[in-house]
N, C-alpha and C positions, 0 to 999 in steps of 0.2 A: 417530759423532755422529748423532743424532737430529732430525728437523725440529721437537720440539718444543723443542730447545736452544735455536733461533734466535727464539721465539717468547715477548715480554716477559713479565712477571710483568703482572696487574692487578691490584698493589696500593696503587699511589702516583698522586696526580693527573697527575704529571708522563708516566706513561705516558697516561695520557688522555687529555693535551693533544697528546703525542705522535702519537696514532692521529689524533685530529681535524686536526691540521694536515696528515696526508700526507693524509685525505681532502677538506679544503680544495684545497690546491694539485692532487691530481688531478683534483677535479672541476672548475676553474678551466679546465686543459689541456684538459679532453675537450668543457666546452662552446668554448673558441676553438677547437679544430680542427673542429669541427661543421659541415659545408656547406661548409669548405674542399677544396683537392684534396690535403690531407698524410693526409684519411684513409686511403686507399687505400695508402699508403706505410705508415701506421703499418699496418694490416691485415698488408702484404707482411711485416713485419718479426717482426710476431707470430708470422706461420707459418713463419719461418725459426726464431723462437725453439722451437716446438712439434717441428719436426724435427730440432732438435739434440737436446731431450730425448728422443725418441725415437730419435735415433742411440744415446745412449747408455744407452739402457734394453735396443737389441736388439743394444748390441755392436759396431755397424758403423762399426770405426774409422774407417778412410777419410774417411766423409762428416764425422765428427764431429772431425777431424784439419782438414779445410777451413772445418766453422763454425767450430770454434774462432779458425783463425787469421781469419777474417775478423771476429771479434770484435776489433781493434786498429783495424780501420778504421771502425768504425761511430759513433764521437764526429763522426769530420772528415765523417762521410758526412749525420747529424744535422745539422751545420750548415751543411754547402750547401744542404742541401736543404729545412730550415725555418729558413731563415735568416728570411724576412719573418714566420712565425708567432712566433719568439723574439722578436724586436723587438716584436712587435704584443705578447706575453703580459708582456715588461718595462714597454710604455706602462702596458700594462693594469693593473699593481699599482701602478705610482708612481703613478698617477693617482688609483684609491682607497685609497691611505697618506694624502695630501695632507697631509703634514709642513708646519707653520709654517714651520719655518726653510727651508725649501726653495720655497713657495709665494710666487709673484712677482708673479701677476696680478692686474692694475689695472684698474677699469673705465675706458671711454672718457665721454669728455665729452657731456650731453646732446645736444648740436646737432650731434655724430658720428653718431648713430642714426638722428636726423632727415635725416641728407643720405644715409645710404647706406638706408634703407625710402622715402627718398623717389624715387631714383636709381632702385631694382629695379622699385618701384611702374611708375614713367614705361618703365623698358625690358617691363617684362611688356604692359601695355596697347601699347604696338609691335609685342610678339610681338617682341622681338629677343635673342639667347639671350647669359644671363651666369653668371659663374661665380667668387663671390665666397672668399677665404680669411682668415680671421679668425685668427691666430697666439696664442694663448694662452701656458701655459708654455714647453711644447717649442719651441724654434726651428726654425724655417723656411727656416734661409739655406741649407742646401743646394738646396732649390727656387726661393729668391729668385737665387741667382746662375746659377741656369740660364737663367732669365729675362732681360725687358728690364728691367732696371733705371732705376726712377724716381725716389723715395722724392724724392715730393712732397706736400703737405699736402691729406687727403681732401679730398673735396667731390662736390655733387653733376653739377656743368658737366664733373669731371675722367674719374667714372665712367660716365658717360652718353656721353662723346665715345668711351672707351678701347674700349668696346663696341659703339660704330657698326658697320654691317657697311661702311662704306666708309674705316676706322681699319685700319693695319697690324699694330694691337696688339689686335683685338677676338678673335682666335683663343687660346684658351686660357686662363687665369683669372687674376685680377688678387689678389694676396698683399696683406695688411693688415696694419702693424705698427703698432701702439700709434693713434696719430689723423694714419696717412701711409700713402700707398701705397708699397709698397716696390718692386714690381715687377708686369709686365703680362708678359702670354702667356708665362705660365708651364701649362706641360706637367707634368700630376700622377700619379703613380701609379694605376692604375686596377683597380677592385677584384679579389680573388680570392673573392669570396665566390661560391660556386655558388647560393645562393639568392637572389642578387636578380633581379628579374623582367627578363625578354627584351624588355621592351618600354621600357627605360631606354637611354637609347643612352649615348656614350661623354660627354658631359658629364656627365649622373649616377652614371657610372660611377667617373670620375675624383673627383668631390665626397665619393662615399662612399669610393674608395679614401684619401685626403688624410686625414680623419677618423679609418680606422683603424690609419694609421700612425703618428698624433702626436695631440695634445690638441686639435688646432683644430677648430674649425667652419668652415661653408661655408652659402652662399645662391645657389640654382640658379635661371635663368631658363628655362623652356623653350621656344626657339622656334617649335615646332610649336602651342604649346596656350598658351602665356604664362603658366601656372602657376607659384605664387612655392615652392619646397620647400627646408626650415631641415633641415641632416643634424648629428649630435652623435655621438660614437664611429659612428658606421655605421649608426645610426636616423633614419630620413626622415619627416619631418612636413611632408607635401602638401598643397596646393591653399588656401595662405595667405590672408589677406588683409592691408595693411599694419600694424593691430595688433596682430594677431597676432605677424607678422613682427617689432615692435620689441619687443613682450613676450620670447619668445626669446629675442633676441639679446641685452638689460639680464639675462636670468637668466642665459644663461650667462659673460656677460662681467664684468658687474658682481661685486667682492668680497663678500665674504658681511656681512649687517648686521650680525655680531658684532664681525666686524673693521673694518668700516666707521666703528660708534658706537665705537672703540678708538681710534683715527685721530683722530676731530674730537675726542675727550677731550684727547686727546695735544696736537691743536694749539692748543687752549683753554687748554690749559694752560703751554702756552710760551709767545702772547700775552700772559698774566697776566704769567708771570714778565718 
């Protein structure tokens, strides 16, 4: 059998669509692993791939008796070993599917924004360091029960205390569920991305890692420099100021105005009836 056996015909759209989607999905994989540390592993694996075929181009059973069989273990070896990259490339598509029936996110109530850009605002000019988590689709409760658990109704008095440096609950970030706190000093995930800068310590490390584990957002205070920074999938937008900061947080929080003007139709229209 021939290698051009295995090699489709191009005569139907369906092979076309075919090639475009394996070049979709692998370009997807190759930019998430980019500046991670699974490149170096995938490299490793490539060149175990290249010396099997070259075991079996010069004949050398042997080696090509040991790749083989260690090809049985390489699924279960894949996923210990990019177990966090698979998780982060599944967020990564369901998030831009954004399927209707599956989409749950609700904006918060004006006077929500107002208390927590008002809250960051007051701890920035302190210079007193915070570290905020906004829960969107993907829940959060496996970080919320590691935490102190609160889930008490935001405000600005509740997050300005919780981040005192003289509060038992200012170490760590405080989780946001819908227009509630759900939990304090909570301890995040902290990023694996090789290219964020050295000069970020372990609060924005943790902000961007939270981000690109799951759909939430984050609002960083920085103690050294009181600088307000909004992070969305693992992108950091520095050096805010409070408009800024509520602009942000109403786009990504807020539902989209299609669905919004759907909603007040909907409820216009059940008051009538």
């Amino acid at each position: 059998m021939q290698l051009t056996d295995y090699i489709p015909t191009m005569n139907t759209a369906r092979s076309v669509i075919d090639i475009v989607l394996v070049f979709i999905i692998v370009y997807v994989v190759l930019k998430l692993l980019r500046g991670t540390r699974a490149v170096p592993t995938v490299v490793g694996m490539v060149v175990l791939a290249l010396l099997y075929w070259f075991a079996v181009a010069q004949d050398l059973f042997t080696l090509e008796f040991v790749l083989r069989s260690a090809v049985f273990v390489y699924p279960f070896l894949i996923i210990v070993l990019f177990q966090s990259e698979i998780r982060q490339a599944l967020i990564y598509f369901g998030n831009r599917l954004r399927f209707p029936v599956i989409r749950r996110q609700r904006g918060l109530g004006e006077s929500i924004y107002d208390e927590i850009v008002l809250a960051v605002t007051t701890l920035a000019s302190d210079k007193i360091g915070a570290l905020i988590v906004l829960e969107r689709n993907v829940g959060l409760r496996n970080l919320i029960d590691a935490g102190v658990q609160i889930d008490a109704k935001l405000s600005y008095d509740l997050l300005v205390t919780i981040f005192h440096p003289s509060t038992p609950l200012h170490d760590g970030a405080v989780v946001i569920q819908r227009e509630r706190v759900a939990a304090a000093s909570v301890f995040l995930p902290l990023t694996k991305n090789a290219s964020v800068s050295r000069e970020l310590g372990t609060r924005h490390r943790a902000a961007i890692g939270v981000t690109e584990g799951s759909d939430a957002i984050s609002v960083v205070v920085s103690e050294e420099t009181g600088l307000i920074t909004f992070i969305e999938n693992g992108q950091m937008k520095r050096n805010l100021d409070p408009n800024q900061l509520r602009t942000l947080l109403l786009t990504a929080m807020e539902i989209p105005v299609v669905e919004r003007k759907r909603e007040t139709t909907k409820a216009m229209t059940e008051e009538t009836i």
